[in-house]
C-alpha positions as CSV (number, residue, x, y, z in Angstrom):
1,X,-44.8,82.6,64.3
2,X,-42.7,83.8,61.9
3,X,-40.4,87.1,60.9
4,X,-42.6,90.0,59.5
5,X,-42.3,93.4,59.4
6,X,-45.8,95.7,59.1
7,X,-45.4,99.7,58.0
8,X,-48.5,100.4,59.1
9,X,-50.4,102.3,62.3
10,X,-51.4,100.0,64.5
11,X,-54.6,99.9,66.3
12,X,-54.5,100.7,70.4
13,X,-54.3,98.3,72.4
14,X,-56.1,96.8,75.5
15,X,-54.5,96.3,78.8
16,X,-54.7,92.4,80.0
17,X,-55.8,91.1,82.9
18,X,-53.0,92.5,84.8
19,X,-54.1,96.0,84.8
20,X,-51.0,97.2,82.7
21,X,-51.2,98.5,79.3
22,X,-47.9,97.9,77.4
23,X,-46.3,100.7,75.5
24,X,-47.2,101.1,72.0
25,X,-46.4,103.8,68.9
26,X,-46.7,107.0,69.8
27,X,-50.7,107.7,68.7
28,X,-51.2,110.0,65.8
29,X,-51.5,113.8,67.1
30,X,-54.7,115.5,66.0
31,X,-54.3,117.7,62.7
32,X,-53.6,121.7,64.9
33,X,-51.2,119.7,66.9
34,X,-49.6,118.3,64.0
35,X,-49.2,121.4,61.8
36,X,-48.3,123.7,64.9
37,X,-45.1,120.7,65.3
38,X,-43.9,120.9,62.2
39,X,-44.2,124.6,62.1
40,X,-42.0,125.2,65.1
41,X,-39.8,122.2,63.8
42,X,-38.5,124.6,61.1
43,X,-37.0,121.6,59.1
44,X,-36.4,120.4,55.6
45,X,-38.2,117.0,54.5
46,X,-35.6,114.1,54.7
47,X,-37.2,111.5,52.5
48,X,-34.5,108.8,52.9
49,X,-34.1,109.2,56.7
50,X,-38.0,107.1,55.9
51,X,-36.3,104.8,53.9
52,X,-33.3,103.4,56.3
53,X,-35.8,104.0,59.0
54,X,-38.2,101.6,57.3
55,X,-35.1,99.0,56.2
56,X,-33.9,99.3,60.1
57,X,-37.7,98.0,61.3
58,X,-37.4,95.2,58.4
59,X,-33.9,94.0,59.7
60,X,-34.7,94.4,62.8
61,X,-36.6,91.0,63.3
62,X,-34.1,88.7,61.0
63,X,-31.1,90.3,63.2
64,X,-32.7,89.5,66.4
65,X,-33.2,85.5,65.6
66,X,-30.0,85.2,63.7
67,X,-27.9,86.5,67.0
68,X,-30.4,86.1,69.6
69,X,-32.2,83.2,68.2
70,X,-35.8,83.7,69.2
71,X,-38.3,84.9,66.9
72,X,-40.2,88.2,67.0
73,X,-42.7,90.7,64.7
74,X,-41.7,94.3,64.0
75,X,-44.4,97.6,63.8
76,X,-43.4,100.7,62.5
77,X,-44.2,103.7,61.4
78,X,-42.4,106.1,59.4
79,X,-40.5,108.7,62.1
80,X,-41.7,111.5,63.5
81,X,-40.2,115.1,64.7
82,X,-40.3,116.4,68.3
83,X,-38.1,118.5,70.5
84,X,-35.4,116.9,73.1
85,X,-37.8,117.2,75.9
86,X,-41.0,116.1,74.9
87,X,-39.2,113.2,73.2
88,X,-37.6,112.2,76.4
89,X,-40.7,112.6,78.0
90,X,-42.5,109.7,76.2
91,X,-39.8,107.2,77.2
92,X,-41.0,105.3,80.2
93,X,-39.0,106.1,83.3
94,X,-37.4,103.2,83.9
95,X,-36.3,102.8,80.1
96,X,-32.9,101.4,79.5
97,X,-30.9,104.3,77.1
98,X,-27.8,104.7,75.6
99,X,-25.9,107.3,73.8
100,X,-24.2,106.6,70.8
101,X,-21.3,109.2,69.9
102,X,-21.3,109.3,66.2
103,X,-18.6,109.7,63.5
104,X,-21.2,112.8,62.3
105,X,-20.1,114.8,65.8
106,X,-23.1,114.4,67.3
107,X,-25.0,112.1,69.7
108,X,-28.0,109.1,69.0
109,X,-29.8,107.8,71.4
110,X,-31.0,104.5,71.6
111,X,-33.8,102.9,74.4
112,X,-36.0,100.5,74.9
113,X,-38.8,100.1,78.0
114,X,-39.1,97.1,80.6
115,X,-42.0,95.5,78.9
116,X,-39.1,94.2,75.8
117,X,-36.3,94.0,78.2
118,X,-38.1,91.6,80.2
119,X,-39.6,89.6,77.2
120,X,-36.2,89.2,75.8
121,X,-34.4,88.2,78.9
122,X,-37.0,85.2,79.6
123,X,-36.8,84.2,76.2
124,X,-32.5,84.4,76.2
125,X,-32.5,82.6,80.0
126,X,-34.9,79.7,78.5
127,X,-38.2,80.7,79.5
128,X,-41.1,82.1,78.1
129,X,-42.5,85.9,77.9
130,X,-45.2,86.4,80.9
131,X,-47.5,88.9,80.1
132,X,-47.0,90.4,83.8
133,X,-46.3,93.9,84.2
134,X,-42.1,94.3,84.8
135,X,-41.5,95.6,88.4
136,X,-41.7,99.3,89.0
137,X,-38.0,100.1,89.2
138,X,-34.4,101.4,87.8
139,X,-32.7,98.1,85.8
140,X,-30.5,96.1,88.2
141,X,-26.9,95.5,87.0
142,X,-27.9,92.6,85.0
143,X,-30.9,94.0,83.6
144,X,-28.6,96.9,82.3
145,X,-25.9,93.7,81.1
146,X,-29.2,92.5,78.6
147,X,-30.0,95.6,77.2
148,X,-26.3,96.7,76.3
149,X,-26.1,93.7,74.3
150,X,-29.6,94.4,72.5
151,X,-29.1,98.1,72.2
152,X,-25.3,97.7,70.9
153,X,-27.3,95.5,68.3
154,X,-29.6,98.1,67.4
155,X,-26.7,100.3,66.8
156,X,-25.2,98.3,64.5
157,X,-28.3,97.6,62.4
158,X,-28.8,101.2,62.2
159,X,-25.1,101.5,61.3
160,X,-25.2,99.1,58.4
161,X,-28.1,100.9,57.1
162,X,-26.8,104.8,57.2
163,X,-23.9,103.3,56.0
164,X,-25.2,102.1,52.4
165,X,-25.5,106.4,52.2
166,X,-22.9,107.9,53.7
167,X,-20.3,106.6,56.5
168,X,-21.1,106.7,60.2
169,X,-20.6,104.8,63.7
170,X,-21.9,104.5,66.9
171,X,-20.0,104.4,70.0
172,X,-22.0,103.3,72.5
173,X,-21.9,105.0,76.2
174,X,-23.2,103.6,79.4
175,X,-26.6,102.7,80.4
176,X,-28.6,105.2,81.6
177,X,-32.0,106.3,81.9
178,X,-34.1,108.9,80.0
179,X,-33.6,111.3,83.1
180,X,-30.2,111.1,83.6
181,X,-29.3,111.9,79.6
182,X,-32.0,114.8,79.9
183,X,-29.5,117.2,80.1
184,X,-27.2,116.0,76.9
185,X,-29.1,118.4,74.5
186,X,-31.4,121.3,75.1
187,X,-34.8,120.9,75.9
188,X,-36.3,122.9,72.8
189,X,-33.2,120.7,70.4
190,X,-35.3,119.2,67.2
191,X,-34.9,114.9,66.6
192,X,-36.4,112.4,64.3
193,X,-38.3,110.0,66.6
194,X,-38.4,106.4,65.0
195,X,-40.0,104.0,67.6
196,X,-40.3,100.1,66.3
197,X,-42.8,97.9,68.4
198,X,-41.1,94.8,68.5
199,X,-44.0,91.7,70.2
200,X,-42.4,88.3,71.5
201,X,-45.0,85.7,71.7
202,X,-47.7,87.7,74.0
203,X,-45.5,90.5,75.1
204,X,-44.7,93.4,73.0
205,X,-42.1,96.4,73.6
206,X,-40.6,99.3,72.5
207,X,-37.2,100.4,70.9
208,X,-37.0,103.6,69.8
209,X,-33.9,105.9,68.0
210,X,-34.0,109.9,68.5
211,X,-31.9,111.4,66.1
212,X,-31.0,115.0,66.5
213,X,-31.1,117.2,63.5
214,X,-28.1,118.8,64.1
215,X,-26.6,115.3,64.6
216,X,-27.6,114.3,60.7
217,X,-26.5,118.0,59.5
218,X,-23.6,116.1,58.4
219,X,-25.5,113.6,56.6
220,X,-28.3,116.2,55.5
221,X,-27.4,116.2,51.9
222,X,-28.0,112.6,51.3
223,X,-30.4,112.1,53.4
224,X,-33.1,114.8,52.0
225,X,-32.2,113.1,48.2
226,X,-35.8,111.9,46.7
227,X,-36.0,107.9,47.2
228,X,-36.4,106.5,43.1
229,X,-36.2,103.0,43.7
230,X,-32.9,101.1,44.0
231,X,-30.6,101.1,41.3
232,X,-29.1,97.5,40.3
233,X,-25.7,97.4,38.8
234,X,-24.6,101.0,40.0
235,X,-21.6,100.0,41.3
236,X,-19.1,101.3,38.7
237,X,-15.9,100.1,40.5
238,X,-17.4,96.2,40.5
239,X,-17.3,97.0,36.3
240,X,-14.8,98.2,35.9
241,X,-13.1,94.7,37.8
242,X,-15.4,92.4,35.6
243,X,-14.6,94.7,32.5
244,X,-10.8,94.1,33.1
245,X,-10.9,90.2,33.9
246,X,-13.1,89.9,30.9
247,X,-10.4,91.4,28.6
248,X,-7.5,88.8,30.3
249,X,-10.3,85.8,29.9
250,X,-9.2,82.6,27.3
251,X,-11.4,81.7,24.8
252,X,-11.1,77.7,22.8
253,X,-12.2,79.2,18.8
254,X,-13.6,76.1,16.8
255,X,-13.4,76.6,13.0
256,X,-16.2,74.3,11.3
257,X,-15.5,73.8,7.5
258,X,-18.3,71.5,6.7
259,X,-21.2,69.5,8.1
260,X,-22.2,66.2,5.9
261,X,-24.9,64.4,6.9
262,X,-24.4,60.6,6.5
263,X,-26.5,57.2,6.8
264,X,-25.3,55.1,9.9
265,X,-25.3,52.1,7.8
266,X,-22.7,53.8,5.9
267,X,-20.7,55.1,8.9
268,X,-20.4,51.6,10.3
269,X,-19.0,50.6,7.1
270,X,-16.0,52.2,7.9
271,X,-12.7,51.2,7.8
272,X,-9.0,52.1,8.4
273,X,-8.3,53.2,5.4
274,X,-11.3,54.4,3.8
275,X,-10.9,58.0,2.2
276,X,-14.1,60.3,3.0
277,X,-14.8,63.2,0.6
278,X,-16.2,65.9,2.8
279,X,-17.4,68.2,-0.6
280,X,-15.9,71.5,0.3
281,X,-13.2,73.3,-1.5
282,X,-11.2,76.8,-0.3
283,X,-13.7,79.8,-0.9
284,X,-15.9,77.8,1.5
285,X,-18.1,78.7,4.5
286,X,-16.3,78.3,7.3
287,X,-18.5,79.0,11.1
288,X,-16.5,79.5,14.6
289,X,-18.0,78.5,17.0
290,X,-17.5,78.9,21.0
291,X,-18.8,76.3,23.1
292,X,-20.7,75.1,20.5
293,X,-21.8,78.6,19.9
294,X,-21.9,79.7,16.6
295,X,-20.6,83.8,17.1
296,X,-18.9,84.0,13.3
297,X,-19.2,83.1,10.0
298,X,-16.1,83.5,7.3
299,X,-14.6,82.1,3.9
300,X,-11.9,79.4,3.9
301,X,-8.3,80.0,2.4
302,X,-4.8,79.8,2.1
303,X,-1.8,82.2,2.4
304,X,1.2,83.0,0.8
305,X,3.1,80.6,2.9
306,X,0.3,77.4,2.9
307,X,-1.4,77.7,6.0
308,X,-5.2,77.7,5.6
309,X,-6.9,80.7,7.2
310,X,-10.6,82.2,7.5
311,X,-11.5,85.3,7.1
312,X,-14.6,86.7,9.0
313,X,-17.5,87.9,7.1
314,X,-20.1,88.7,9.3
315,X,-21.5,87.5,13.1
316,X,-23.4,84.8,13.3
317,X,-27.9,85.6,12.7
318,X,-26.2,87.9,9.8
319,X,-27.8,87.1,6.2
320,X,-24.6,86.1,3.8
321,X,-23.4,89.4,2.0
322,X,-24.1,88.9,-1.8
323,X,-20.9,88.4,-4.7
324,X,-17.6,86.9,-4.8
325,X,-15.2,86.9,-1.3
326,X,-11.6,88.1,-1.7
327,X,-9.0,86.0,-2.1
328,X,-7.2,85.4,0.9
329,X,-3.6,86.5,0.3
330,X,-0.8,88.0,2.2
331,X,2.4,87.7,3.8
């Protein structure tokens, strides 16, 4: 099996042999239902909540083998909008959830249902997922241990995410189930429901993120921006850096006066002692070349006080500009 991450509705699925049928997406609501929920939502699109939603579900998978080291596939859809309540309502009971207290001044909750908690702890204590239904009951103390780790994990995917548009953190709260944080926010409040069905080997479960719209108010601004596509090299400050260390940089400048193509036979003839006439007098072509990179062309001369100098023409690819060069003279 390997990591993959699917954006797509799933289809419903069967109950095994058991007799339990393990949570899944919340199913599409028929069209009245759906207009009659956004309509009572009251709330502005917020196209790049989709976006880190969608980047949280690809993570999510690679995260959980590279600190967990077990591997796992990822379902999602793009999330949803519900009030407090009814949200809360489709958590199973005995859901493990915590309540992040963010840096925007509002709350985030974060759960996940037996069916994953379970999976995850036989595959962390060396065993294998069963595909028996978990037992009907709150989360013992170590139960609760498990999912603070995989939930404080969550947080800090979501974290990194929000974070590549505007700052935010999550401190995490207790454990505590759906009932018990009922009464955080009112029961009519508006949140973003993301859910992520996460399946280890036979088994798959349930993590999902509410998000309170007047928890993102903070954040609104950004986060209702139209998604274009990512933008490579936008980061002016990492520019500026290279533009600066670029300007310090050292450069080795060859100046080629002449290339003379010779017979070997001729070559090996040589001697100490032997004088070779290389053809070229001052007025001549000279090239400068960097790393055997030809960047300039230029005529050969000397100054007032006898040092030979070139003076630059034109770059290199440049056709050779037509008449006599100026003498080069000067102090």
């Amino acid at each position: 099996m390997t990591d993959e991450i699917r954006l797509d509705t799933p289809e419903p699925q069967r109950a095994d042999d058991s007799g339990f049928e393990p949570m899944g997406l919340s199913p599409p609501r028929p069209l009245e239902e759906e207009i009659i929920a956004r309509a009572s939502a009251n709330h502005e699109p917020l196209p790049m909540l989709d976006v880190i939603c969608a980047r949280i579900a690809a993570g999510f998978s690679p995260m959980l083998k590279s600190q967990n080291g077990f591997l796992s596939e990822t379902d999602a859809r793009a999330p949803h909008y519900d009030s407090w309540g009814h949200a809360l309502a489709g958590l199973h009971r005995d859901s493990c959830a915590v309540i992040g207290q963010s840096t925007w001044g509002g709350p985030v909750l974060f759960a996940l249902d037996p069916q994953f908690l379970h999976a995850v702890m036989a595959v962390m204590l060396g065993g294998a997922p069963g595909r028996d239904a978990p037992p009907q009951r709150a989360p013992t103390v170590l139960e609760k241990a498990f999912a603070a780790r995989l939930l404080g994990q969550a947080a800090q995917e979501a974290e990194q995410h929000f974070s590549r548009i505007t700052e935010v953190g999550f401190r995490l709260e207790p454990i505590e189930s759906p009932v018990q944080i009922a009464s955080l926010l009112a029961g009519s409040a508006q949140v973003a429901v993301f859910e992520m069905q996460v399946t280890l080997g036979s088994v798959t479960g349930l993590l999902t993120i509410l998000l309170p719209l007047d928890t993102l108010e903070p954040a609104r601004a950004h986060l209702g921006k139209m998604f274009l596509g990512e933008r490579l090299g936008g980061d002016a400050s990492w520019r500026d850096h290279f533009a600066g260390q670029i300007g310090t940089a050292t450069l080795q400048i060859e100046a080629e006066l002449h290339r003379l193509p010779l017979p070997l036979a001729e070559v090996l003839s040589w001697k100490p002692g032997v004088t070779l006439d290389l053809g070229i007098t001052l007025g001549t072509e000279a090239t400068l070349r960097c790393s055997d990179r030809a960047i300039l062309h230029g005529v050969t001369g000397r100054r007032k006080n006898g040092r030979v100098a070139v003076k630059i023409t034109r770059e290199a690819g440049e056709p050779a500009p037509r008449g006599d060069d100026d003498d080069l003279l000067g102090d």
